[in-house]
N, C-alpha and C positions, 0 to 999 in steps of 0.2 A: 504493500500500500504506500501510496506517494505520502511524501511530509505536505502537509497543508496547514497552513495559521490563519487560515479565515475563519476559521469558527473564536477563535479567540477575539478578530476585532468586531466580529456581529456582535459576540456577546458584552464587549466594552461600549458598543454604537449604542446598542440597544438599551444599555444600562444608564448610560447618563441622558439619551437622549428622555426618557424615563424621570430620570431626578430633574430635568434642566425644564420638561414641561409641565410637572408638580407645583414645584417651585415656581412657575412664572404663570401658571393659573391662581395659585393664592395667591400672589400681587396683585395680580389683577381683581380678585376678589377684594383684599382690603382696600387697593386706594378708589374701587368704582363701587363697594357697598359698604365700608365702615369709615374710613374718612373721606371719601368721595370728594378725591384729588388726582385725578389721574391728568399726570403729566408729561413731558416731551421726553424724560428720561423712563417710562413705564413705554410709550409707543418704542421708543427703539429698541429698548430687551426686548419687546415682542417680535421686531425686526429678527433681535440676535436670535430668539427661539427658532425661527420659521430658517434662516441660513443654517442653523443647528440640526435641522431637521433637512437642509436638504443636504450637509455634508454625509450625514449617516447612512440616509437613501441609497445615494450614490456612491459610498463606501460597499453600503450589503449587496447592491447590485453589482459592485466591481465585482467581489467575494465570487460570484455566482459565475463570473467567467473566466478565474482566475487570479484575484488579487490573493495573496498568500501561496502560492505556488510558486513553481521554477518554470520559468520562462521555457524553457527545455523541453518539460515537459505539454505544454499548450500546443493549442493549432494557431495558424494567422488567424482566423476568423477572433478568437478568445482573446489574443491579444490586444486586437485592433480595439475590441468592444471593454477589456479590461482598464488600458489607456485611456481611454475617452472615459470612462467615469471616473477615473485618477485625476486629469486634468479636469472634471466639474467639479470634484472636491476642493480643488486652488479654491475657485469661485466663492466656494459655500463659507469655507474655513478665513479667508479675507474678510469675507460678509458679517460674520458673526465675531469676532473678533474685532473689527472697527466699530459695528453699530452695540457693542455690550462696554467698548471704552466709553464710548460717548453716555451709554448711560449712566455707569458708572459715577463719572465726572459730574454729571447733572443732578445727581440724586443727591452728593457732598453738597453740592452749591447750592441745596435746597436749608442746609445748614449751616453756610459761611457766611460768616458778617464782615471780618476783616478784609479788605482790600488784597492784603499782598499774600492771602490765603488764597482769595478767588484767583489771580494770577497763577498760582502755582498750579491751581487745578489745571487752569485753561492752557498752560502750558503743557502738562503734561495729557491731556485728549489732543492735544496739536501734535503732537509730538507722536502718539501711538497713530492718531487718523492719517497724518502722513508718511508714516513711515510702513502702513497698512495698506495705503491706498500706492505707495511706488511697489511695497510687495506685492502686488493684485497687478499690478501692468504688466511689472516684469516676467511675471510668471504665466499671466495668460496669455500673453505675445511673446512667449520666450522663442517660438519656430514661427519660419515662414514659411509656406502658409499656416495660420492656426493648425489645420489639418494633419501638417507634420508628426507632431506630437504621437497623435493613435497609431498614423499610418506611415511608415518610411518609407514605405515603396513607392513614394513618391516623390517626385523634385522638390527640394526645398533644403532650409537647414536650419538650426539653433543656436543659439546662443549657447558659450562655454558652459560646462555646469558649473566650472569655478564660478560664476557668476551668481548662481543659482544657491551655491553653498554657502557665497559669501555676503549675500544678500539676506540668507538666512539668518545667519548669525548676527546680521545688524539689526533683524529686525527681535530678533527674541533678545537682546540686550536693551532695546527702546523697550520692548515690551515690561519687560523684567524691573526695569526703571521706572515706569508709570506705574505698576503695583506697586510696589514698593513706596511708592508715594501716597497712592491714595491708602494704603495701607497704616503708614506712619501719621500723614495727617488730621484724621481724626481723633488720633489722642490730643490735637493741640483745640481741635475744635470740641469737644465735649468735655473737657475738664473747663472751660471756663464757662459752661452753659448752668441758669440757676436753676440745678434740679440736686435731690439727696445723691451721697456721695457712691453709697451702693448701686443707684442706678446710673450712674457715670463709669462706673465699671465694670458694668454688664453691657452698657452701650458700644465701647469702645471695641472689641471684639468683634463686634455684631457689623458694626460698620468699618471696619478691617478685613470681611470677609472676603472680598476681592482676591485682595492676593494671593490667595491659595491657589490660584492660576498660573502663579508665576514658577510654583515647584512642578508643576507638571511642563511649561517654558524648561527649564533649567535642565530637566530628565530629558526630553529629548534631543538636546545639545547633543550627546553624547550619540544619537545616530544619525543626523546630519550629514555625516562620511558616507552615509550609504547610499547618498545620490550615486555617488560614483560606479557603485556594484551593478554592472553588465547587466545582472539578473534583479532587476529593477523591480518587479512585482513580489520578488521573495522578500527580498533586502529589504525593504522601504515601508514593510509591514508596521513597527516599533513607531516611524515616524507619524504612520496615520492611528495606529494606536493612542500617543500620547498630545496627538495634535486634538483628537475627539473626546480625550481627558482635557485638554485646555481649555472647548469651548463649554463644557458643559459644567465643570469645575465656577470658569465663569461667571456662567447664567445661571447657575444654581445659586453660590454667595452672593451673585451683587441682586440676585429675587430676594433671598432670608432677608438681608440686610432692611427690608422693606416691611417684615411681618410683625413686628413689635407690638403694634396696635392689636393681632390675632393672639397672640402668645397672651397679654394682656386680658383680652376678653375672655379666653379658654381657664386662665386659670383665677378670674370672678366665678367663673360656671360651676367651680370644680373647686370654691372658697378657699383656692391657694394663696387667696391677695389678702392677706393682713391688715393693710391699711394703715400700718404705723410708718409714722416717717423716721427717716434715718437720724441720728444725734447732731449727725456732724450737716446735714440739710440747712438751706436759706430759704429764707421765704420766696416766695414766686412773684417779687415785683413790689408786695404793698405789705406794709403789718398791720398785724392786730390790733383792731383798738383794743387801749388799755383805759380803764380810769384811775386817775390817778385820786390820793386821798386828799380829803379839804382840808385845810389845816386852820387850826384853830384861830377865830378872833380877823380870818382873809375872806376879803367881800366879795361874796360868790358874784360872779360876772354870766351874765345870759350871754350866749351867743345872737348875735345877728345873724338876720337873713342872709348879707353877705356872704357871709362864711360859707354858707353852704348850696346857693344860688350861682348857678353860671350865668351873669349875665349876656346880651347880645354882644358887645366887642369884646368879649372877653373873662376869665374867671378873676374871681374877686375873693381873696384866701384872708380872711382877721382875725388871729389870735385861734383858730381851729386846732392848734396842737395843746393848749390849754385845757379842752375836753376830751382829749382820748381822742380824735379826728385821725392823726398821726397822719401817714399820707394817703388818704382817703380821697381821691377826686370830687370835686363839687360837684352835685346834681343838675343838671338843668330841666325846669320845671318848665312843661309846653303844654298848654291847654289843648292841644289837637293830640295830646299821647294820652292824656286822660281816660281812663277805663268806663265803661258805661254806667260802674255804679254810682259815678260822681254827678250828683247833684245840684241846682241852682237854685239858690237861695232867693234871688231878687235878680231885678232887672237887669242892672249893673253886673250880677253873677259871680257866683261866688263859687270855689271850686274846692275838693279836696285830693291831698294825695297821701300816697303811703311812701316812704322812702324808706329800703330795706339797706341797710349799711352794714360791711364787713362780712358779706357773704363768700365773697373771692377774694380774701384778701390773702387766704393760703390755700396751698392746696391739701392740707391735710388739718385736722383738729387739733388743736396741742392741748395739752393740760393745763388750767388755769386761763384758759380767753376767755372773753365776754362777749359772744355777739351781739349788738345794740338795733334795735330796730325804733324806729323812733313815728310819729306821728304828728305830719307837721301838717296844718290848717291856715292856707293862704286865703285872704280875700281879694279880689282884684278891681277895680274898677276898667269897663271899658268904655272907651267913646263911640257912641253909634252913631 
């Protein structure tokens, strides 16, 4: 019985193609039905899915006439048809691999605020798309005619494979270098975001997933050389092996990296969320009102409407941290947002409202707050 390695990379095709379409059906589920955000970096992994899906095809279909064999033992007919699914894999493996950088990148920049953070990103999806998009030329016009490629019995010729080897390795060194980045970067961006310190350490990982594409990059360095082996469809096996671990490694982590929000509501379901906030946690923006104590024989002062009244040009803040206000936003009171049970007293009209304070001012409950809800009774006069 002849040696064959095609069952080996069906069953690697098969297998991430599998995890890489899982994974990027639950994205699509969280950001189009629980936060219902689907954006430019969600449409391109669905790009990277569909080029993932057409490298594997036409991987399993090389398989079927010869890819993992010896050239030796084939007929022309198997080669010719072997070849030409080899060369549509270029296509597929470019595809998915540029449009899964780019999402990548977009999804970080969904949470950079600094400046020379966003540069870095855009630097490095310029950096992978081009260096993606010269490996996509040079490799799909490497013969003339296209043709050549499948069929050599025909006029025509190729480019050096040195060229082909060595364009490789530039491009899995850019590549390796964009991981690597988007990798590192998010520790600088979620250590300074205000959330508890346990979930800034659970976050970091999660959006570092990325890179785990670059060990699968790195592994196949190492068969590269085998462009050169005569017996091309044996050889070259390893290479499309670890090239369909790249792309599905990929689209697998830069999908997780998106499921937080699922992980999140699974384990409310399943009452693994405690609810306690972490020690070392900052508030989310605003504190607590506090009251503070009256001190003896000191003339209690009323707040003014001011203080808590957004006027038309502008908010108008008097002495509001003297009652527990702390940085609490001023209200702005609008007789057109009035609820239906507010009633008119007279002509002139008179309105009431409820003003519910420190509901958001954390995201969790702490021990010892005071939520304050207050009820405050304007009357207005209007000119008719």
């Amino acid at each position: 019985m002849e040696p064959n390695r095609g069952p080996d990379l069906q069953a690697v095709c098969s297998t991430f193609v599998t995890l890489a379409f899982m994974a990027t059906a639950l994205r699509i589920y969280v950001r189009t039905c629980l936060v219902r955000a689907f954006g430019w970096d969600d449409f391109f992994m669905v790009l990277a899915l569909f080029a993932h899906i057409m490298f594997a095809t036409c991987a399993i279909g090389g398989i079927k006439w010869g890819t993992g064999r010896h050239m030796a033992t084939l007929s022309n007919e198997e080669i010719f048809m072997a070849m030409r699914y080899w060369w549509l894999c270029y296509i597929g493996y470019c595809l998915a691999m540029i449009t899964s950088k780019i999402s990548i990148g977009l999804f970080l920049l969904r949470v950079t605020i600094k400046p020379i953070q966003k540069w870095i990103i855009y630097g490095a999806m310029t950096v992978s798309a081009f260096t993606g998009a010269v490996f996509f030329l040079v490799t799909v016009f490497q013969c003339t005619p296209i043709s050549y490629f499948w069929n050599a019995r025909q006029k025509g010729y190729c480019v050096p494979i040195d060229v082909i080897i060595g364009l490789t390795f530039l491009y899995s060194a850019c590549a390796i270098i964009s991981d690597f980045t988007f990798a590192i970067l998010p520790i600088f961006l979620v250590w300074g975001l205000n959330m508890p310190t346990k979930t800034r350490m659970m976050l970091i990982p999660i959006l570092s997933m990325a890179c785990v594409a670059s060990i699968a990059v790195t592994v196949r360095l190492a068969y590269v050389m085998d462009f050169k082996d005569p017996d091309f469809l044996w050889a070259t096996v390893d290479v499309a092996i670890w090239s369909d671990i790249e792309q599905g490694l990929a689209i697998t982590a830069g999908s997780t990296a998106t499921l937080r929000p699922l992980f999140r509501k699974f384990a409310s379901t399943l009452g693994l969320s405690t609810g306690t906030p972490d020690e070392n946690s900052k508030p989310s923006g605003m504190r607590t009102p506090q009251w503070s104590p009256q001190l003896p024989g000191t003339r209690r002062k009323f707040p003014s409407f001011k203080s808590i009244l957004r006027s038309e040009k502008g908010t108008v803040r008097e002495r509001d941290d003297e009652y527990g206000m702390g940085d609490l936003r001023p209200v702005r009171l609008r007789d057109d947002l009035v609820n239906a049970s507010a009633s008119e007293k007279s002509n002139n009209g008179s309105n009431s409202w409820e003003i519910q304070v420190g509901e958001t001012s954390d995201e969790y409950c702490r021990p010892g707050a005071i939520t304050m809800h207050t009820q405050v009774h304007q009357a207005s006069e209007r000119q008719l």
